[in-house]
Jmol script that loads the backbone (N, CA, C; Angstrom):
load data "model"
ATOM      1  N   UNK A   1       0.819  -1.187   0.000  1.00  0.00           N
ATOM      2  CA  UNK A   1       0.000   0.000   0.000  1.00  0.00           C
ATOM      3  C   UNK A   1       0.864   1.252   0.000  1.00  0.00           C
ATOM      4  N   UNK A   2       1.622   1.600   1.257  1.00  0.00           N
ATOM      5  CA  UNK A   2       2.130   2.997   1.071  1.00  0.00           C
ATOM      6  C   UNK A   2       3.907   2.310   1.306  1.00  0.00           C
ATOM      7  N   UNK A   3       4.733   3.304   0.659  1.00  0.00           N
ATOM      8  CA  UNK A   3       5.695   2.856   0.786  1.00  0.00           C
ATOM      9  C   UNK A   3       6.467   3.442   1.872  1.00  0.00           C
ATOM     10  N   UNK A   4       7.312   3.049   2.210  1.00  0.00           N
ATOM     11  CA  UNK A   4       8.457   3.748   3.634  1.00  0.00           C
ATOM     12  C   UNK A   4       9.388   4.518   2.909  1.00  0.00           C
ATOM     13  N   UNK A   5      10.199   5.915   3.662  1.00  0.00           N
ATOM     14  CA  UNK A   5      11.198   6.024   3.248  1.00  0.00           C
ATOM     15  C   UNK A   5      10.945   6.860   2.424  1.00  0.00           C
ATOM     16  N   UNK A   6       9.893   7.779   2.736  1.00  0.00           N
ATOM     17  CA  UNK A   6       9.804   9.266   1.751  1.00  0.00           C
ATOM     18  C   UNK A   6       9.209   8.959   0.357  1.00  0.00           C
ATOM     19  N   UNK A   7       9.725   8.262  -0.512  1.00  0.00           N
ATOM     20  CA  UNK A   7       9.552   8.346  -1.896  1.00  0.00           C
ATOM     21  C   UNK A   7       9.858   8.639  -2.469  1.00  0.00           C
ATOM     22  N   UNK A   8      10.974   9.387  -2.345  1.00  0.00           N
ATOM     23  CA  UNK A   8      11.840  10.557  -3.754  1.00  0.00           C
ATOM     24  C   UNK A   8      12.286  10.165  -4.814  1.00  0.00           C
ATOM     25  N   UNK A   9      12.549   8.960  -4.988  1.00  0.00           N
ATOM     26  CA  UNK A   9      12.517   8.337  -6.169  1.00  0.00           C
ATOM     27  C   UNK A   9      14.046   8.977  -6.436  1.00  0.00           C
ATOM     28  N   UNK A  10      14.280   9.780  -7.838  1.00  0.00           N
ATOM     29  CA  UNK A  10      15.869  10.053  -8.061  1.00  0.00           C
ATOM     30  C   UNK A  10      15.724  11.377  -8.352  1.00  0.00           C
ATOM     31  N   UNK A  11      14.723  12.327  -7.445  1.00  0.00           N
ATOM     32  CA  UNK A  11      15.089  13.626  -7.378  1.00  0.00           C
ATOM     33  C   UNK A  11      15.801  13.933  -6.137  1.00  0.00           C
ATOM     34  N   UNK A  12      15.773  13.154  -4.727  1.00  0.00           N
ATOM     35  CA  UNK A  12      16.920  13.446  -4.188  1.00  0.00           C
ATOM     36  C   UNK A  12      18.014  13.065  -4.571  1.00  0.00           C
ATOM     37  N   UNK A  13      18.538  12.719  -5.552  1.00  0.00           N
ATOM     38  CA  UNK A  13      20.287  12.440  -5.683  1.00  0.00           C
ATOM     39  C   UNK A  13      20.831  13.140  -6.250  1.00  0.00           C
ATOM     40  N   UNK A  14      21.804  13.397  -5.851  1.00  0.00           N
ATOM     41  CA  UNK A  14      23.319  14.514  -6.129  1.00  0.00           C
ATOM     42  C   UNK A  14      24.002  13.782  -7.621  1.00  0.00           C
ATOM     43  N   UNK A  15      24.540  14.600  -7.915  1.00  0.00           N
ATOM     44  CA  UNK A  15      25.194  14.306  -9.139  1.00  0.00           C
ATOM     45  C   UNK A  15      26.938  13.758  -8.624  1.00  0.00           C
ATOM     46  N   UNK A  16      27.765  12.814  -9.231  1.00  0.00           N
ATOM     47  CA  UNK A  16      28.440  12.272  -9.255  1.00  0.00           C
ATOM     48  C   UNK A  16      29.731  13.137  -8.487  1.00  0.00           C
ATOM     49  N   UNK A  17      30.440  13.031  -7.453  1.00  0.00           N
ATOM     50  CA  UNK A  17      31.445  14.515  -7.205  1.00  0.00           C
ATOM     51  C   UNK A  17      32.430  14.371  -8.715  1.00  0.00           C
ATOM     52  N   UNK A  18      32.827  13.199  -9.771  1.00  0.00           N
ATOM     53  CA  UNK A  18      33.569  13.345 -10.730  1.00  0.00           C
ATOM     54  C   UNK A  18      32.980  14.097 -11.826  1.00  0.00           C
ATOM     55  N   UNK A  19      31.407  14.016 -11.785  1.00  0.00           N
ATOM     56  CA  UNK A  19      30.474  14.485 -13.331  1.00  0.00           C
ATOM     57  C   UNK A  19      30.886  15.698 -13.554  1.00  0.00           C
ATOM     58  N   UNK A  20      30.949  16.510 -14.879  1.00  0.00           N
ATOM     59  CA  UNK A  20      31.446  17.348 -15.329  1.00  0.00           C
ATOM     60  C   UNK A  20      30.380  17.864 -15.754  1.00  0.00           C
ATOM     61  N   UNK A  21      29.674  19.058 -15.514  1.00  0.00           N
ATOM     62  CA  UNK A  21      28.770  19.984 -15.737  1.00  0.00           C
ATOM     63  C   UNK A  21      28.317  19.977 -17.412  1.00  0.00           C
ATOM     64  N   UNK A  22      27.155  18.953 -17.937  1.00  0.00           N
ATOM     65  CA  UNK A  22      26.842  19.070 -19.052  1.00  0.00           C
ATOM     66  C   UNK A  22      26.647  20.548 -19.485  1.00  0.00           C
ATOM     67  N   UNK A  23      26.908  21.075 -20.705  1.00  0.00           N
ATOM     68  CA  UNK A  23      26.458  22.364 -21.537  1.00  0.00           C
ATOM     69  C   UNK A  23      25.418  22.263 -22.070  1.00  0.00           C
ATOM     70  N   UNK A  24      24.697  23.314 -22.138  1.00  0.00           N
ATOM     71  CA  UNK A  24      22.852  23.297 -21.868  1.00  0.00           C
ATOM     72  C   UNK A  24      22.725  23.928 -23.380  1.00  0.00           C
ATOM     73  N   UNK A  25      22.039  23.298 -24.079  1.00  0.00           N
ATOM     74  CA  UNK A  25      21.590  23.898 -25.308  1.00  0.00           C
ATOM     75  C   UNK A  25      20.237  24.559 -25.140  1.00  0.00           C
ATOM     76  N   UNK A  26      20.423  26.149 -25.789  1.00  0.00           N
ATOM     77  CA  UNK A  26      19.421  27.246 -25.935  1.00  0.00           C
ATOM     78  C   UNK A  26      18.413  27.105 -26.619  1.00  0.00           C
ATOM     79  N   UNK A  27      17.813  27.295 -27.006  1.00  0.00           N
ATOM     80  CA  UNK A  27      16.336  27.151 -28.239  1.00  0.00           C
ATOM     81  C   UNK A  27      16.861  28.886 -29.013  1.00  0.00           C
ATOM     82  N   UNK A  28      17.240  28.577 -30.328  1.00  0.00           N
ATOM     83  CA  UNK A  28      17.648  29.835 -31.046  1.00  0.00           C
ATOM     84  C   UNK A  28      16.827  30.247 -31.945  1.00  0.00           C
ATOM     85  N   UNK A  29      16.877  31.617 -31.934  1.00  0.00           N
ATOM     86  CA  UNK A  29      15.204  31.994 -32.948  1.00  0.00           C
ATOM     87  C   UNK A  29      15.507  31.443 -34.143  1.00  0.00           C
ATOM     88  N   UNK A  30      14.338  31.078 -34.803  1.00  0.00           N
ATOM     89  CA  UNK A  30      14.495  30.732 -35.931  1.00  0.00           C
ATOM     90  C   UNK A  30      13.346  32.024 -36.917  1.00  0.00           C
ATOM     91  N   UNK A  31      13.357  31.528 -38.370  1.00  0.00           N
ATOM     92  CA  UNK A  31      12.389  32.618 -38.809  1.00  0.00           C
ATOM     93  C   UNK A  31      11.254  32.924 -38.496  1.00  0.00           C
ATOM     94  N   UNK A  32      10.997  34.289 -38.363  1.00  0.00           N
ATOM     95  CA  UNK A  32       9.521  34.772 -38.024  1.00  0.00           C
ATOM     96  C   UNK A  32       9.804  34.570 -36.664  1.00  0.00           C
ATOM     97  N   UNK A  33      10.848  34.578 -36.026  1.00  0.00           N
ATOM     98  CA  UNK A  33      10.877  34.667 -34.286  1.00  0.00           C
ATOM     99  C   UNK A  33      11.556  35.749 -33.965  1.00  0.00           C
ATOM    100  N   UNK A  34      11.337  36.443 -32.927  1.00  0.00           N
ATOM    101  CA  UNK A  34      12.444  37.572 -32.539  1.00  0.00           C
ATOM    102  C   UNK A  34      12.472  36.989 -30.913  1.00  0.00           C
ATOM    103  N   UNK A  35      13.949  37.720 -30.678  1.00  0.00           N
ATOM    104  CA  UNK A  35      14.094  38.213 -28.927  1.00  0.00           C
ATOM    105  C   UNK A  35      13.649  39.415 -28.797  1.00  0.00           C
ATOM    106  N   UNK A  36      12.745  39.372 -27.227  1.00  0.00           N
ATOM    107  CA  UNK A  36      11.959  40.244 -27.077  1.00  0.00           C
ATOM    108  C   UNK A  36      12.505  40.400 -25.058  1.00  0.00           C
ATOM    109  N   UNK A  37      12.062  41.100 -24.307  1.00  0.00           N
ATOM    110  CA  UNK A  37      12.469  41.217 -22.764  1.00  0.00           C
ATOM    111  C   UNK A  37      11.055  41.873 -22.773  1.00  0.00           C
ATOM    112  N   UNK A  38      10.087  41.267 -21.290  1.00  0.00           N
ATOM    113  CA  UNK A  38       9.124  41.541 -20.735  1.00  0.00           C
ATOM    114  C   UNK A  38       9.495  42.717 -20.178  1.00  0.00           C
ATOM    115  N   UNK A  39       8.544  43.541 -20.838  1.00  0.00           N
ATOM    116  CA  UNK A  39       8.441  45.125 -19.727  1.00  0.00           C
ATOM    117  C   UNK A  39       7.272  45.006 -18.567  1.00  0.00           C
ATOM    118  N   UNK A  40       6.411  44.196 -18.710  1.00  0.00           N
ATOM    119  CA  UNK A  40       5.295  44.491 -17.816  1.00  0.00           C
ATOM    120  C   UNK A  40       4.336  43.362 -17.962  1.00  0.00           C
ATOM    121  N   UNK A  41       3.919  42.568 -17.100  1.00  0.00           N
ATOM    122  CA  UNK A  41       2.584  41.237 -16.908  1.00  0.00           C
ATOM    123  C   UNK A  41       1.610  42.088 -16.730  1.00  0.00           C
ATOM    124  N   UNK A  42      -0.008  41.769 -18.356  1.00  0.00           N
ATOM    125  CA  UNK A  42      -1.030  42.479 -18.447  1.00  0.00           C
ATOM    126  C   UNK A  42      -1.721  41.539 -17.197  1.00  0.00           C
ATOM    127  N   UNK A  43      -1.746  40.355 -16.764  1.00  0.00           N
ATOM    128  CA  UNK A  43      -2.574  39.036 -16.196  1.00  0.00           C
ATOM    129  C   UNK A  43      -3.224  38.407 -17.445  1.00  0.00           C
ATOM    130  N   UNK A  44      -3.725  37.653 -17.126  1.00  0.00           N
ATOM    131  CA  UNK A  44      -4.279  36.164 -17.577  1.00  0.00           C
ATOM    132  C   UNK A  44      -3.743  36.047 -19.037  1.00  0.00           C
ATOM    133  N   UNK A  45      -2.264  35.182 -18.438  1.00  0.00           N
ATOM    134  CA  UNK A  45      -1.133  35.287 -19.162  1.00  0.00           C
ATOM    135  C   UNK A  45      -0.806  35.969 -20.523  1.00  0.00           C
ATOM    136  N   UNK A  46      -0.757  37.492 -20.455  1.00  0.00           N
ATOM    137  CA  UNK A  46      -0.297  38.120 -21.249  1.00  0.00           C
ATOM    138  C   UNK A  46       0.405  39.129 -20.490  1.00  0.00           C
ATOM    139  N   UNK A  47       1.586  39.564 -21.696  1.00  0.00           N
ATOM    140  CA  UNK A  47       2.520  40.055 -21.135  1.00  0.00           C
ATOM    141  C   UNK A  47       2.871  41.390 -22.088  1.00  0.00           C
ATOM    142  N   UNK A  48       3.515  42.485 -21.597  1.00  0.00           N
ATOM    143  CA  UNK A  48       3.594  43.186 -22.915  1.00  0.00           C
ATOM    144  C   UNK A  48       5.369  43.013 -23.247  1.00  0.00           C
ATOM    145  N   UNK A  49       6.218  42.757 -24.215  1.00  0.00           N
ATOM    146  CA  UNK A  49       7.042  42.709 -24.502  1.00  0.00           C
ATOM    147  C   UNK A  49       7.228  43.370 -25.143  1.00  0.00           C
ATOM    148  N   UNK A  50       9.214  44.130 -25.171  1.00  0.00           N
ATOM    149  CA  UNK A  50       9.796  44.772 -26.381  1.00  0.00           C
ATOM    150  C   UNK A  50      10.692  43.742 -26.880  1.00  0.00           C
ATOM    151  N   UNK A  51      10.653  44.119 -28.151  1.00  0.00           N
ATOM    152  CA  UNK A  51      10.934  43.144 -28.944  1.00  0.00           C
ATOM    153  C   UNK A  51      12.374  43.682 -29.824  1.00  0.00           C
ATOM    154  N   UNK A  52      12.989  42.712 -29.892  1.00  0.00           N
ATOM    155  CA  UNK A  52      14.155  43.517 -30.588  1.00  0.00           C
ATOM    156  C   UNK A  52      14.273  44.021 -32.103  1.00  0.00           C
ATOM    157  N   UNK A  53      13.160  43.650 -32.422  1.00  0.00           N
ATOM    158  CA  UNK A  53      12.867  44.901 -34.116  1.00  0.00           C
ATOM    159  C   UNK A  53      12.591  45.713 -33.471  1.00  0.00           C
ATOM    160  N   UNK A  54      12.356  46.820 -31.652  1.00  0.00           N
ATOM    161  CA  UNK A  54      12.070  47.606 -32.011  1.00  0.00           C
ATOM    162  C   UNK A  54      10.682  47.931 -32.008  1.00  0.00           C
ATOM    163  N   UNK A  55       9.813  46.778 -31.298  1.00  0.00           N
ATOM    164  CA  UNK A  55       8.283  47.055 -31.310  1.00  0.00           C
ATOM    165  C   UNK A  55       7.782  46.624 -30.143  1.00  0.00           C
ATOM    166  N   UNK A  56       6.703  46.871 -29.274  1.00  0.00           N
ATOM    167  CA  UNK A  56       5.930  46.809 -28.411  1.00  0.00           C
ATOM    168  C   UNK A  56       4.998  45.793 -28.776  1.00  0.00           C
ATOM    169  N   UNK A  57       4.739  44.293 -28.489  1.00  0.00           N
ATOM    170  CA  UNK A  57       3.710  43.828 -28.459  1.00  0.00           C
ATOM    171  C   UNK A  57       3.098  43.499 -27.596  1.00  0.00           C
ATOM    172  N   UNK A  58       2.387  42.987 -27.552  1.00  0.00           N
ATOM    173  CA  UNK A  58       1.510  41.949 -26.617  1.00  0.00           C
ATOM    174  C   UNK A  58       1.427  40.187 -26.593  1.00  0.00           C
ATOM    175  N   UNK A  59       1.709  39.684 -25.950  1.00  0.00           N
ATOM    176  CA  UNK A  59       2.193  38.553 -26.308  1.00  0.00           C
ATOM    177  C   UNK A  59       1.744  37.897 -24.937  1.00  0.00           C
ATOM    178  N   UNK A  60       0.952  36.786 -25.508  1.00  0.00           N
ATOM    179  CA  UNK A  60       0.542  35.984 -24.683  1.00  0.00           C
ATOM    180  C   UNK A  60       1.198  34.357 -24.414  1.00  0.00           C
ATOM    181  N   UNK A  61       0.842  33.339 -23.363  1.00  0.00           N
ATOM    182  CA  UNK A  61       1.716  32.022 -23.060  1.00  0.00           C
ATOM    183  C   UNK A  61       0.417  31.240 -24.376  1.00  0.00           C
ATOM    184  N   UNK A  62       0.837  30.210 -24.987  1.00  0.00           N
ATOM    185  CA  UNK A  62      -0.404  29.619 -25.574  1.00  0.00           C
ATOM    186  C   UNK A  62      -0.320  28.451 -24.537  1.00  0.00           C
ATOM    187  N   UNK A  63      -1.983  27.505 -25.134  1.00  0.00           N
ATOM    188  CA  UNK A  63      -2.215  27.167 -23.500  1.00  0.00           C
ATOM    189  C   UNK A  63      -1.965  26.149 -23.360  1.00  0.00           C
ATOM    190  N   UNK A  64      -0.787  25.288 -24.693  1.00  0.00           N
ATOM    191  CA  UNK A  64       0.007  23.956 -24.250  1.00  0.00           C
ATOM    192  C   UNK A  64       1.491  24.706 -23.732  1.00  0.00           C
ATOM    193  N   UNK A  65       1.656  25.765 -23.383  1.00  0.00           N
ATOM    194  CA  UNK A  65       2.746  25.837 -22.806  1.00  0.00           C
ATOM    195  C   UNK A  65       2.529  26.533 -21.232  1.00  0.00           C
ATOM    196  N   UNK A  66       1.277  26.903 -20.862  1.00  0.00           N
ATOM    197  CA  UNK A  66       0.966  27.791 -19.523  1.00  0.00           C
ATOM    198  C   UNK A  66       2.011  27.748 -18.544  1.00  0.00           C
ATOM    199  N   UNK A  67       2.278  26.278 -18.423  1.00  0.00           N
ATOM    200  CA  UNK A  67       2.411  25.203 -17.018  1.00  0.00           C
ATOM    201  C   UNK A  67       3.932  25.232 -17.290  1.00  0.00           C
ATOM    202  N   UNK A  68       4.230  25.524 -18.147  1.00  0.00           N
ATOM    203  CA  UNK A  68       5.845  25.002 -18.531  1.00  0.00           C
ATOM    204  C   UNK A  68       6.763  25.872 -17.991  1.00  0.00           C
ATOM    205  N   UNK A  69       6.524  27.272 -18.157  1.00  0.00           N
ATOM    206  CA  UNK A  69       7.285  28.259 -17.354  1.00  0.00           C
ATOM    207  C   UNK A  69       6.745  29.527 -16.698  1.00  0.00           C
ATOM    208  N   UNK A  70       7.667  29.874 -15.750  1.00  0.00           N
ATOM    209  CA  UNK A  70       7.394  31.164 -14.885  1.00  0.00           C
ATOM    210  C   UNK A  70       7.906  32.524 -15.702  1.00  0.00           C
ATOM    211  N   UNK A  71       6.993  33.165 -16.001  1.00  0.00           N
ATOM    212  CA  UNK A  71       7.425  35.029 -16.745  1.00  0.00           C
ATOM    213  C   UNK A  71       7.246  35.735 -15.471  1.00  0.00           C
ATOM    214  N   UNK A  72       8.818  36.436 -15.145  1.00  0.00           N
ATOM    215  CA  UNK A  72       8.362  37.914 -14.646  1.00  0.00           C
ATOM    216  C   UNK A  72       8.524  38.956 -15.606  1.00  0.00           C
ATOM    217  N   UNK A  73       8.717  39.997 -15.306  1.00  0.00           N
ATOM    218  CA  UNK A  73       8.949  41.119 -15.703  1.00  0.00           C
ATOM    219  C   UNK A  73      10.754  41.365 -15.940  1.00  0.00           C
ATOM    220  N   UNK A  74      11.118  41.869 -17.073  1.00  0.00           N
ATOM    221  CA  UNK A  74      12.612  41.421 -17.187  1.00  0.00           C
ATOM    222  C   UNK A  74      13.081  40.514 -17.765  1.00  0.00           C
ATOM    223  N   UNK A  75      12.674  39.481 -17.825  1.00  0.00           N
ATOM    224  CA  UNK A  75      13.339  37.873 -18.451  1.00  0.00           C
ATOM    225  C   UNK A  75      12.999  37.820 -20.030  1.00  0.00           C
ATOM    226  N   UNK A  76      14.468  37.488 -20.618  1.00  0.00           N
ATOM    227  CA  UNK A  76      14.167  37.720 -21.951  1.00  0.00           C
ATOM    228  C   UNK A  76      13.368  36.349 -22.067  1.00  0.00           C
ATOM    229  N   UNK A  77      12.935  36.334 -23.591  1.00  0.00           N
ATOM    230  CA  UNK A  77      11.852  35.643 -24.025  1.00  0.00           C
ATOM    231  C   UNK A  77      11.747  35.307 -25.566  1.00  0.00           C
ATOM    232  N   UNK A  78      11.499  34.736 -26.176  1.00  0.00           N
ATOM    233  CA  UNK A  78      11.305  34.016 -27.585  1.00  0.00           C
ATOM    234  C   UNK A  78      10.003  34.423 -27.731  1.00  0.00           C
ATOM    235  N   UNK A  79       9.926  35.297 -29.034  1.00  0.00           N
ATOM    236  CA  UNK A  79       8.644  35.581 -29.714  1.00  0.00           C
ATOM    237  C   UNK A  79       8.371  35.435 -30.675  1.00  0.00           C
ATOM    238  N   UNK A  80       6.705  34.771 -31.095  1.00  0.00           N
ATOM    239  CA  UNK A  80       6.668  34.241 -32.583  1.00  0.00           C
ATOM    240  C   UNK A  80       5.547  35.572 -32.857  1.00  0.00           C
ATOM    241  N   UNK A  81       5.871  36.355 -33.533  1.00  0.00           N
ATOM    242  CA  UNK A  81       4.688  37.116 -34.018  1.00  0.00           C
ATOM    243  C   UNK A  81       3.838  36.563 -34.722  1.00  0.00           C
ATOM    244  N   UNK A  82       1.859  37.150 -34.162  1.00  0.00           N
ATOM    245  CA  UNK A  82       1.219  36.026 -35.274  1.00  0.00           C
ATOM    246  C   UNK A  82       0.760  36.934 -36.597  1.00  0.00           C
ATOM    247  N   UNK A  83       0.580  35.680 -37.437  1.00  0.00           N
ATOM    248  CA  UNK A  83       0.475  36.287 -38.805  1.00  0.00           C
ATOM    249  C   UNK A  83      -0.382  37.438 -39.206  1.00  0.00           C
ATOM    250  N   UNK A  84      -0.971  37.549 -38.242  1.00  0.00           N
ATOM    251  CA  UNK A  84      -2.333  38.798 -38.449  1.00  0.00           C
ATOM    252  C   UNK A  84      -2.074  39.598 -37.379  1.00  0.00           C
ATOM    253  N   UNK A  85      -2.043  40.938 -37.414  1.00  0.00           N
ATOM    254  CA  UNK A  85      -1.491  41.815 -36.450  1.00  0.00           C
ATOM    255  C   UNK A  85      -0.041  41.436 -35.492  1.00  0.00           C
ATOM    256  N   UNK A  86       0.707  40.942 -36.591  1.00  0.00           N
ATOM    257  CA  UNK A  86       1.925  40.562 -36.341  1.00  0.00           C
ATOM    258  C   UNK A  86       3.545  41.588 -35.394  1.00  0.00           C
ATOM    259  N   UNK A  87       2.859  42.847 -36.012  1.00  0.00           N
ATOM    260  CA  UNK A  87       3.452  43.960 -35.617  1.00  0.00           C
ATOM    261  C   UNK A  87       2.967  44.162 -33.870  1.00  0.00           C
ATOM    262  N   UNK A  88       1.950  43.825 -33.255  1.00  0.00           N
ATOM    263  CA  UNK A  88       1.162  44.139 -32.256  1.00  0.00           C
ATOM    264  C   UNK A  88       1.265  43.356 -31.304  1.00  0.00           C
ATOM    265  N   UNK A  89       0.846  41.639 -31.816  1.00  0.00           N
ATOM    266  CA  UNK A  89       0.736  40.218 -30.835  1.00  0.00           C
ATOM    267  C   UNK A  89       1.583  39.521 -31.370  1.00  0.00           C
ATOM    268  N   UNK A  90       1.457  38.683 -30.848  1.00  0.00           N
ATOM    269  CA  UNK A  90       2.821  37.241 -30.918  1.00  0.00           C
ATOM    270  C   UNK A  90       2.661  36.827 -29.793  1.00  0.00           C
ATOM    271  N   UNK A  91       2.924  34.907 -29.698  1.00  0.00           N
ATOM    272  CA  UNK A  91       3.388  34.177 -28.725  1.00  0.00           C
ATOM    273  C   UNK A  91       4.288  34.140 -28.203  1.00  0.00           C
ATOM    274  N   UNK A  92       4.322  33.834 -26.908  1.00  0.00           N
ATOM    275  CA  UNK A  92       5.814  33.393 -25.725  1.00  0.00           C
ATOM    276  C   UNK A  92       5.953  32.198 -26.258  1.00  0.00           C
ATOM    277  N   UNK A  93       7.169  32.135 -26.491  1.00  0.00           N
ATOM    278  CA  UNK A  93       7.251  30.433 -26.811  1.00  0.00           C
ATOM    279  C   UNK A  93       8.644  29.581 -26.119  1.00  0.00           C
ATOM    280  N   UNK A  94       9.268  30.785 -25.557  1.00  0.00           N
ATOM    281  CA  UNK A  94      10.335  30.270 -24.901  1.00  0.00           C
ATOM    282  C   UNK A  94      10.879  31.232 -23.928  1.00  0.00           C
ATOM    283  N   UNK A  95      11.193  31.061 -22.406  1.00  0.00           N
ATOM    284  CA  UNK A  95      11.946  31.536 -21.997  1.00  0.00           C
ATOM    285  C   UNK A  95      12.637  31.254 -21.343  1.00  0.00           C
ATOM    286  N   UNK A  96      14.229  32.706 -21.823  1.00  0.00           N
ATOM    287  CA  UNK A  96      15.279  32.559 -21.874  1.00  0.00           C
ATOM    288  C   UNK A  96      15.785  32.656 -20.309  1.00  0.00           C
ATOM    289  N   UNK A  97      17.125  32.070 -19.561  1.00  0.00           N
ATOM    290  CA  UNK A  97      17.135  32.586 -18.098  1.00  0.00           C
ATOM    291  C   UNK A  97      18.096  33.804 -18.730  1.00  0.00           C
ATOM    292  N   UNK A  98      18.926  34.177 -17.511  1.00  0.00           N
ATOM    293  CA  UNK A  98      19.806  35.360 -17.579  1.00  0.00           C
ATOM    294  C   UNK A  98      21.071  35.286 -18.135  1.00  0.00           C
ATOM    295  N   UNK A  99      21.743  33.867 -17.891  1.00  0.00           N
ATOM    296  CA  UNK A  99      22.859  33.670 -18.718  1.00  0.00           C
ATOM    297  C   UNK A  99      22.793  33.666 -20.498  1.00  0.00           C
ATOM    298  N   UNK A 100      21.217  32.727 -20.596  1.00  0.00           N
ATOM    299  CA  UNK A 100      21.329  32.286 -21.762  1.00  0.00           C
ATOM    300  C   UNK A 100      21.604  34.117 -22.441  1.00  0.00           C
ATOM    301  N   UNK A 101      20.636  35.122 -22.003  1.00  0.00           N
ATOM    302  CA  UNK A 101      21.012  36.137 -22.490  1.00  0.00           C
ATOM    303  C   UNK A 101      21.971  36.306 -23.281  1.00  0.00           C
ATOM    304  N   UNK A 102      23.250  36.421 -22.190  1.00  0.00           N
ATOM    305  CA  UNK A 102      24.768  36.396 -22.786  1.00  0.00           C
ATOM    306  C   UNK A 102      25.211  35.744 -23.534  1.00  0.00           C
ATOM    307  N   UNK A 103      24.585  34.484 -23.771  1.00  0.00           N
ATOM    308  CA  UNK A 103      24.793  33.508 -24.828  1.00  0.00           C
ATOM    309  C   UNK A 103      23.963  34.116 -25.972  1.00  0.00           C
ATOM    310  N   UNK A 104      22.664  34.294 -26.210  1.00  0.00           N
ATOM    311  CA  UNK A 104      22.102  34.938 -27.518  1.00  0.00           C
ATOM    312  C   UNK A 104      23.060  36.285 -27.905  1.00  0.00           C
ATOM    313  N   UNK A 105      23.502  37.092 -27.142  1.00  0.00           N
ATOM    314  CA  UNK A 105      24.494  38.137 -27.557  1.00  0.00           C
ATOM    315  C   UNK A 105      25.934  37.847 -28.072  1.00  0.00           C
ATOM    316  N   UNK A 106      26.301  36.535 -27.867  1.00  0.00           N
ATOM    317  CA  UNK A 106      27.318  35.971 -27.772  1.00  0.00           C
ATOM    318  C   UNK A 106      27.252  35.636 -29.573  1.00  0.00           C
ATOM    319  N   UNK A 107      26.126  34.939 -29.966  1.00  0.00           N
ATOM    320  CA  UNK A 107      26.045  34.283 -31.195  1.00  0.00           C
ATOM    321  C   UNK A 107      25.816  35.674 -32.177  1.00  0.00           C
ATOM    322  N   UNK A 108      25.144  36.698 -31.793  1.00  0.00           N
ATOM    323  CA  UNK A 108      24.910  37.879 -32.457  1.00  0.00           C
ATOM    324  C   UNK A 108      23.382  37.975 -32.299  1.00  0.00           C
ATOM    325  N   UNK A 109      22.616  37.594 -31.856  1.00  0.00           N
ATOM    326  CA  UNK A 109      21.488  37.463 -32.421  1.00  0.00           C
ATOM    327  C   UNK A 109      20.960  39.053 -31.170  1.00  0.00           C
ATOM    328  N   UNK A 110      20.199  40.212 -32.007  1.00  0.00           N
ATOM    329  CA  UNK A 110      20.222  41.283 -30.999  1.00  0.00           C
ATOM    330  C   UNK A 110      19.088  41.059 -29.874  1.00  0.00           C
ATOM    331  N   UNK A 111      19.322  41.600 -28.551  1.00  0.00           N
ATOM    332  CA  UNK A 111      18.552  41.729 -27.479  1.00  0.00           C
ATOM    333  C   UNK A 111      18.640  42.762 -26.644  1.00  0.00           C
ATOM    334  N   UNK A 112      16.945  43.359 -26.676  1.00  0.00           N
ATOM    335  CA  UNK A 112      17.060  44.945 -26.483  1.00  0.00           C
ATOM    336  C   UNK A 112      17.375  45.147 -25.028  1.00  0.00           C
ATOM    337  N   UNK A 113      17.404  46.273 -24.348  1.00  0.00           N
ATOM    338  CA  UNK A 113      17.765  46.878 -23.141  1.00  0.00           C
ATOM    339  C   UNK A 113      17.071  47.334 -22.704  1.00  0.00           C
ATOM    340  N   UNK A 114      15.798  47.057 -21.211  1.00  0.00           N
ATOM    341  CA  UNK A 114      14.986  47.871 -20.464  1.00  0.00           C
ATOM    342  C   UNK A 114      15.407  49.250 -20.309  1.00  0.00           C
TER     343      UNK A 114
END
end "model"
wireframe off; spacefill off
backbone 0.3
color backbone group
């Protein structure tokens, strides 16, 4: 019935003291995507983002991704503008932490400045 011994299964275990810190691959825009940095959470998940063309949208989580990540305000972000009022809205479709930042600047790809 119930088991002993917590349950944690293999989220309590530590990584190896020899393992060598795997390198984390980014999700890189591809076409029709820009980097964008949250200026401000409208609620019920929309957000307004600047975008690095240079534009103000609105950009919402779609709702197979809600659950997947946390947006504050600040954290860059992957935007797909949609095809109809493309200039305006677009999806969140990825977000970036703070290092990866330095890594998208790193490859060239531009990311604007609050």
């Amino acid at each position: 019935m119930f088991r002993r011994g917590g349950g944690r299964g293999h989220f309590g275990r530590k990584p190896h003291r020899g393992a060598q810190p795997e390198e984390r691959r980014i999700m890189l825009p591809k076409e029709n995507e820009v980097v964008g940095i949250v200026t401000k959470a409208l609620g019920a998940s929309k957000f307004s983002v600047l975008c690095a063309d240079n534009r103000e949208r609105v950009c919402a989580i779609p709702g197979r991704l809600k659950r997947q990540f946390w947006i504050k305000e600040g954290d860059p972000v992957l935007v797909k503008p949609w095809v109809v009022q493309g200039d305006e809205k677009g999806d969140v479709v990825y977000r970036y932490s703070l290092m990866d930042k330095d890594t998208l600047k790193q490859k060239g790809f531009p990311v604007p400045q609050v």
